[in-house]
N, C-alpha and C positions, 0 to 999 in steps of 0.2 A: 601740320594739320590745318587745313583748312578753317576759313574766319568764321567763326559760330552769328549767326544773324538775328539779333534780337527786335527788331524793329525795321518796319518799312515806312515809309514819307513819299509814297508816289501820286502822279498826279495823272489821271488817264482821259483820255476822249469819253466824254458823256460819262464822268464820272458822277455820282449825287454826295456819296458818302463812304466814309471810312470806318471800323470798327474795328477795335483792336481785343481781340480775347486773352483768353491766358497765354494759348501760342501761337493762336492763329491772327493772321490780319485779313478782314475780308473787305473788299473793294466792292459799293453796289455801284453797277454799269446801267445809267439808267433803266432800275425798276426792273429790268428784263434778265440780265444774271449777273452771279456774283464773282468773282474773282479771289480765290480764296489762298491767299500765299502760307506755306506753313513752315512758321519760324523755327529757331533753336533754344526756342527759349520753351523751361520744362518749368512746370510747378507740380506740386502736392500739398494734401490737407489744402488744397483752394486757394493756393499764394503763388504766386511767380519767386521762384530763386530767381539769388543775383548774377550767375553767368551760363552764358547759352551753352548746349552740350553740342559741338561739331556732329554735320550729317547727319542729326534727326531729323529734324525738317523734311529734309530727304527721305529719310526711312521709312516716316509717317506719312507722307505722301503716295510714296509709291506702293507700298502695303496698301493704304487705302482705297487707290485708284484702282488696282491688281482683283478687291476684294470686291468693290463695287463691281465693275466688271463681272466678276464670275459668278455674283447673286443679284443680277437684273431676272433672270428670269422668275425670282420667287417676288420682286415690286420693282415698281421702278424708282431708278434714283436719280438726283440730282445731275450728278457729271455730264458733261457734254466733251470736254476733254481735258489732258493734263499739258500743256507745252510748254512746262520748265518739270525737270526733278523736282522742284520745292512747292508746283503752283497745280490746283485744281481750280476749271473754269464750268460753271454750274447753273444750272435756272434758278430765280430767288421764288425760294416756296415761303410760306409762313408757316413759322416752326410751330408745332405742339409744344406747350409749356411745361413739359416735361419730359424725362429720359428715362427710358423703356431698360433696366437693367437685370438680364439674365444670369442666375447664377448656378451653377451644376455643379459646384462644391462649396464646403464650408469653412471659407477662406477670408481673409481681409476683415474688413467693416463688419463684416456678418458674424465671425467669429470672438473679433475681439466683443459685439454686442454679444454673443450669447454666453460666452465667457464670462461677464459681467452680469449675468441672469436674464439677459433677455431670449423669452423663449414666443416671442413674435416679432418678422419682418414684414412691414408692411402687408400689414394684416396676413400674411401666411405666415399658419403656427409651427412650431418646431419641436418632436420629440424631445423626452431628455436621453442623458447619454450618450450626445453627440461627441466627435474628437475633431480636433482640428483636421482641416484639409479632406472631412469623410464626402464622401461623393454621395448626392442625393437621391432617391431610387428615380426621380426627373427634374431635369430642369425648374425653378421657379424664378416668379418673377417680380421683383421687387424697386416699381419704380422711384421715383425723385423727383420731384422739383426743380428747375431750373432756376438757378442764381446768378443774375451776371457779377455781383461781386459776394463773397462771404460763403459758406457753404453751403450745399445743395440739402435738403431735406426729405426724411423717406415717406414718402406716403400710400394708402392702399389703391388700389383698386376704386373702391367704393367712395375712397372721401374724393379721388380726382373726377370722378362722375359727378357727385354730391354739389361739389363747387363749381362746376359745367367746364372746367379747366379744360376736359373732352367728352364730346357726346359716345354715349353710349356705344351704340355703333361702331364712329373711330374707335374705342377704344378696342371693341372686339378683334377689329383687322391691328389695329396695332400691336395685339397682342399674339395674333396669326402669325403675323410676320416676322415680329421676333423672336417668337419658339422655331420656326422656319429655318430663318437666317443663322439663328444658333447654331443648329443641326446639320447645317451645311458645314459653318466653321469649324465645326467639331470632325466632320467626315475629312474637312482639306487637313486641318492640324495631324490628327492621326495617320494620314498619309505621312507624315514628314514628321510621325515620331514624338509629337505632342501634346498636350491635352489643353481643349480649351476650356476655363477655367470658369472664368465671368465675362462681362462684355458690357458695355453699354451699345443703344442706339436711339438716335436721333430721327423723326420722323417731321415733316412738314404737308403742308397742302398748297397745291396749283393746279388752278380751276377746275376746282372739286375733287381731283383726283388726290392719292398719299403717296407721298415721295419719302424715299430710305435719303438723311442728308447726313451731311457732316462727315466725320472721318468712321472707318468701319474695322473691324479684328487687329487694330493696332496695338504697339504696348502700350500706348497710352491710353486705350481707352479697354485696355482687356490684359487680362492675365492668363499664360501659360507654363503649364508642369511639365518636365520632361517625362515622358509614358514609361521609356526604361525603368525600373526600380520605383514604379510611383507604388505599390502593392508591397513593396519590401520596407520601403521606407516606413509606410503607416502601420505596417505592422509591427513595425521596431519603433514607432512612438517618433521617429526623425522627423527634421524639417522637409519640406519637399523643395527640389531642384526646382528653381521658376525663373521665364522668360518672364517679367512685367517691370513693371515702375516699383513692383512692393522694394524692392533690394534701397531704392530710393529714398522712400518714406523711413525702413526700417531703420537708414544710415542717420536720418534726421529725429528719428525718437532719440537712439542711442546716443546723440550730441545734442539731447535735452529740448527738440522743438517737436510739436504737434499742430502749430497754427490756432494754438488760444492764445487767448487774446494778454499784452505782457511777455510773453515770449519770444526772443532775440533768435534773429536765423543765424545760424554755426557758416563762420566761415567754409566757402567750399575752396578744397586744396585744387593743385590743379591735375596732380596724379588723380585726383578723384574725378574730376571733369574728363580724364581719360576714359578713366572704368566706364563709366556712364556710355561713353561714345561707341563704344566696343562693346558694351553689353547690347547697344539698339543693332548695333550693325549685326552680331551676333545671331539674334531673333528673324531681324531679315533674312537671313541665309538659312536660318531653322525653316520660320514656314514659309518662303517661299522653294525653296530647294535650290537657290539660284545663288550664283557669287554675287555680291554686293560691290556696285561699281561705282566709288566716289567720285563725283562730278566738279570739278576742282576747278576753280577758276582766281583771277587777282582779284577780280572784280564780283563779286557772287552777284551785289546790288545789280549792278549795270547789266549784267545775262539774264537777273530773272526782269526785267523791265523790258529790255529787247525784246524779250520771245514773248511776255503779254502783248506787247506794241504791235509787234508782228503777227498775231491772232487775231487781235482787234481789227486791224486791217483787212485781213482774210472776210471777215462780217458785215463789212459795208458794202 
């Protein structure tokens, strides 16, 4: 199996700065764009685990770039291009301080709140006698907070106005674009037999204009039900079949962790660090329809530094 990459240390032409996220590393190229390598390293509940899962990086990459690509025409985004499996290379916009997340079922976060009596998401209320996983008559939208470290926070509509976090305006096209982009994800998934779930997105501005950033219909930043048997299962009260990160988090309740505070991460096995690897590679071949081609090298560091080095060059 190829070496899982948890961490990058490069040093590039007209580099300013380095940023290291939960799995991403972004490289700013003097102020002009960003370099955005995307690691093996996965977290949940807002913590980095301790060992990278082989070829996500990849997975998440190329799903992202694949998905940018096919909804430029609803905004424009970030990418300029990808020239490693692991690396997208971008304009550096200034992000919106918060994440635009769409949900068109009653799943995750949302559920376990309303489980628990809560019958408002960010300021959208919710009937009673919901069930897990019930499909909403539309999409809503219930964004968050950005946190670089600790967890992200939901908030309405109204108080992200309130606090000028985004002008009005922005927010309406922000909010355009991700009922939009949803709908399109929704239209590619179902081709290829899946249901798109929830989603986050990330938006930025450069010079004036709103750019789609960051990673898009990934499993890390979205969840997918298999469409087969999704109507049989909820009617028989079952779990539903899912491409996403949840199978992750659920492995980490069940071995006693949630990311409060006091709580010890469970050893991860390495039969487990397998599942993991195979469950991403898995969803790649779900939605994009395509075989998933692992890019395998002795050296992964050294290849993904070559092919930046040799882009960089291409721009002078």
């Amino acid at each position: 199996m190829n070496q899982a990459i948890t961490k990058t240390e490069f040093s590039f032409p007209n580099q300013k700065s380095v940023y290291y996220g939960k799995v991403r590393d972004v490289y700013n190229i003097n102020d002009d764009f960003l370099i955005m390598i995307v690691t093996d390293r996965i977290s949940a509940f807002d913590v980095i685990l301790p060992k990278g899962i082989p070829y996500k990086g990849q997975v998440l990459n190329q799903i992202a770039a694949r998905f940018l690509d096919e909804t430029a025409d609803i905004v424009r985004n970030w990418k300029i291009s990808s020239p490693d499996p692991m690396v997208t290379v971008g304009y550096k916009c200034e992000p919106f301080p918060v994440e635009m997340i769409v949900r068109g079922y009653l799943t995750g976060s949302s559920w376990r709140l309303y489980k628990n009596g809560g019958r408002d998401i960010c300021g959208v209320p919710l009937p009673e006698g919901l069930v897990e996983h019930q499909r909403f008559p539309e999409p809503i939208l219930t964004p968050t907070t950005k946190a670089d470290v600790g967890h992200d926070e939901n908030i309405s509509k109204e108080e992200i106005i309130r606090q000028g976090l985004v002008s009005g305006e922005d927010y309406a096209l922000l909010e355009k674009y991700s009922l939009e982009l949803f709908k399109r994800g929704t239209e590619i998934a179902a081709k290829h037999g899946l249901i798109l779930v929830d989603t986050k997105y990330e938006f930025g501005k450069k010079d004036g204009q709103i750019y789609l950033i960051d990673e898009i219909h990934t499993p890390d930043s979205s969840r997918y039900f298999y469409k087969e048997g999704y109507e049989e299962r909820q009617a028989k009260g079952e779990s539903q079949k899912q491409l996403s990160k949840e199978f992750v988090r659920e492995w980490l309740m069940q071995n006693g962790f949630q990311g409060d505070k006091g709580q010890e991460m469970p050893e991860m096995p390495q039969q487990f660090v397998q599942d993991v690897s195979e469950r991403y590679i898995e969803l790649y071949e779900k939605i994009t329809g395509e075989k998933f081609v692992k890019v395998s090298d002795e050296n992964v560091l050294r290849r993904i530094e070559d092919n930046i080095n040799n882009f960089l060059k291409e721009q002078v």
